[in-house]
C-alpha positions as CSV (number, residue, x, y, z in Angstrom):
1,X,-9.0,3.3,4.4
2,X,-8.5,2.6,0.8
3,X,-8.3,-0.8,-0.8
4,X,-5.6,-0.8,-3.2
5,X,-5.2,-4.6,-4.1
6,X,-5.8,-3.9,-8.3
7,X,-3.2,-1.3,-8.3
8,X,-0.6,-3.4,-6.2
9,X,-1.3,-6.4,-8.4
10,X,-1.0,-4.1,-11.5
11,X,2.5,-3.4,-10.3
12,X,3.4,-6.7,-10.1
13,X,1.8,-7.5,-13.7
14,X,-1.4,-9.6,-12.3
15,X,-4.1,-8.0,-14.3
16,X,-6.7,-10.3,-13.4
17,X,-8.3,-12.0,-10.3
18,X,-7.8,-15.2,-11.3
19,X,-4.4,-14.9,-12.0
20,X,-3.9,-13.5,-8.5
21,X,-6.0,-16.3,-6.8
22,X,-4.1,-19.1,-8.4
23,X,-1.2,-17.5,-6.8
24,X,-2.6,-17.3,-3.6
25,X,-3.6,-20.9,-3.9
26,X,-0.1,-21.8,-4.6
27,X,0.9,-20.1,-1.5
28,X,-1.5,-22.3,0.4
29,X,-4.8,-19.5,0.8
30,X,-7.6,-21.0,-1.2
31,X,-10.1,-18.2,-1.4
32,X,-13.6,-18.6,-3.1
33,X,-14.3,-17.1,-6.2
34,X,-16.8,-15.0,-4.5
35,X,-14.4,-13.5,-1.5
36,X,-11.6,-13.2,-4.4
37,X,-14.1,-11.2,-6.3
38,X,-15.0,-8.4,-3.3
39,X,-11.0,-8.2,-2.4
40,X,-10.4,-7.7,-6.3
41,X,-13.6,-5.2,-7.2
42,X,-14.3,-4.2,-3.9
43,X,-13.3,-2.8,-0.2
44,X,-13.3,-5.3,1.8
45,X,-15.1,-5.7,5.2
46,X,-12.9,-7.4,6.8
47,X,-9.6,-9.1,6.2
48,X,-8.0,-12.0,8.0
49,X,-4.7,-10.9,9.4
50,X,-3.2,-14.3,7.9
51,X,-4.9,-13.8,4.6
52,X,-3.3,-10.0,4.6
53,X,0.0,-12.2,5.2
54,X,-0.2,-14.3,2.2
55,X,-1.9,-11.6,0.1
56,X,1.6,-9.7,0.6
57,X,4.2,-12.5,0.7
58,X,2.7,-13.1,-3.0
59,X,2.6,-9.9,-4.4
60,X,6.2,-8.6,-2.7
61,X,4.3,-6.0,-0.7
62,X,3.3,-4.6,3.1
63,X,-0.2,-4.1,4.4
64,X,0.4,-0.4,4.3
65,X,0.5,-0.8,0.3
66,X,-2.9,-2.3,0.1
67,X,-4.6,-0.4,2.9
68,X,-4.0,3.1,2.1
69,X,-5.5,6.0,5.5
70,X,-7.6,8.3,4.0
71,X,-8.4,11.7,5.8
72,X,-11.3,10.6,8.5
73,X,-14.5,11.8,8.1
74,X,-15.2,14.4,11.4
75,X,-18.0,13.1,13.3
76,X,-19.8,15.7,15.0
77,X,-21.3,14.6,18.5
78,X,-24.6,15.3,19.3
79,X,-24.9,18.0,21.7
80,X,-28.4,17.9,24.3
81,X,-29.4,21.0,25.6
82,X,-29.3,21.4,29.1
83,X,-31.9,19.8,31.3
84,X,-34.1,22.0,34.0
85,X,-33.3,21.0,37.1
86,X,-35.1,17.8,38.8
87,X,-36.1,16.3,35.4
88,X,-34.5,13.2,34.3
89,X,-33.4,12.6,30.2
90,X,-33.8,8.9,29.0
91,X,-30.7,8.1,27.9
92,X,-30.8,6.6,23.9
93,X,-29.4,3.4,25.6
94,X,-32.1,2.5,28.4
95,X,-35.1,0.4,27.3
96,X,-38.6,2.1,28.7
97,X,-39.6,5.6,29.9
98,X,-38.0,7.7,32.3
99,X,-40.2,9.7,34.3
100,X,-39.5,12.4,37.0
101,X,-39.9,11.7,40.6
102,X,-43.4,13.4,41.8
């Protein structure tokens, strides 16, 4: 996903983050100059869904204007090669060695 919260507020004529968090804080979201400062320069970790509400309801927008898909990035699985027969793999998940039966 992209973060598009500067071009959005652009749109709207809110060319600075403090214009848009006064805003906010008008609406009733009081967001710390620190959190208003990663949505503004930043991509966000995470977003409270009630936050994504106001942030909308005060710039006249959806979510699907500020969060923008991107094409994903292919993951390629890691492929094992096959084990001989009788011999046990440790799985990346178990704690301890695995050792075959004698």
């Amino acid at each position: 996903m992209r973060w598009n919260l500067r071009m959005v507020a652009a749109e709207r004529g809110i060319w600075h983050a403090s214009d848009l968090r006064r805003a906010l804080s008008e609406a009733g979201l009081v967001i710390s100059s620190g959190k208003m400062s990663n949505l503004w320069s930043g991509t966000p970790i995470t977003v409270r869904l009630a936050d994504l509400d106001v942030l909308c309801g005060v710039l006249g927008c959806s979510p699907s204007d500020l969060m923008i898909p991107e094409e994903p990035i292919a993951v390629v699985p890691e492929v094992l090669p096959p084990s001989p027969a009788g011999t046990i793999r440790p799985s990346s998940g178990r704690r301890g060695r695995s050792t075959p039966p004698a």
